[in-house]
C-alpha positions in Angstrom: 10.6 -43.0 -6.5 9.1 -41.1 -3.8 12.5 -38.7 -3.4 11.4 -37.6 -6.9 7.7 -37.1 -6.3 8.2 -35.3 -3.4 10.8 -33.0 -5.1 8.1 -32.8 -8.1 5.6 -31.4 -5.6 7.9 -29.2 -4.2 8.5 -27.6 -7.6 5.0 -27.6 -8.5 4.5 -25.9 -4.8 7.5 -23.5 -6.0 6.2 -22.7 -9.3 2.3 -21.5 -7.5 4.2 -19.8 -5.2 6.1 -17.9 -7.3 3.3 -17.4 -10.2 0.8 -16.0 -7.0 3.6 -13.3 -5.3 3.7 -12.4 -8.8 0.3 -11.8 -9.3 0.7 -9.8 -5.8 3.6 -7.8 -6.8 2.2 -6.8 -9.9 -1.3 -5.5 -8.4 0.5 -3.9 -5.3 2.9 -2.3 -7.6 -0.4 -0.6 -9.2 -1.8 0.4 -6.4 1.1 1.8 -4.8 2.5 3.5 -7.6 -1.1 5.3 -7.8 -0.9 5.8 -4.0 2.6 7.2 -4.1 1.8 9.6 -7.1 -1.2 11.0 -5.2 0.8 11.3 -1.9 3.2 13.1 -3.9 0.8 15.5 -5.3 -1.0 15.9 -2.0 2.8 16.8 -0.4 3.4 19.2 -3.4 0.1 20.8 -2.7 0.4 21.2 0.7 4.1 22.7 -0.2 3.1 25.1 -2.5 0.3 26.2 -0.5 2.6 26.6 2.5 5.2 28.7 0.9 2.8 30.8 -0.9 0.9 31.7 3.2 4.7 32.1 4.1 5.4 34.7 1.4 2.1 36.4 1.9 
């Protein structure tokens, strides 16, 4: 009897751990794909902006 409680709190435990990193990827994977795109853009600016002092 308590062999199976505890094991049905440890899935319960499982199951909100799992359902909150999920939450958490999906909100960092927002974030960061927004960060990434800017830093991108920022790096392709900063590029382009180089080359073009370079050339001139």
């Amino acid at each position: 009897m308590r062999q199976s409680e505890k094991q049905q709190t440890l899935l319960v435990y499982t199951a909100l751990a799992v359902f909150i990193s999920a939450i958490v990827l999906a909100i960092l994977q927002r974030y960061v794909a927004s960060f990434i795109s800017l830093l991108a853009g920022v790096v392709i600016l900063s590029y382009s902006s180089g080359s073009c002092h370079e050339k001139s």
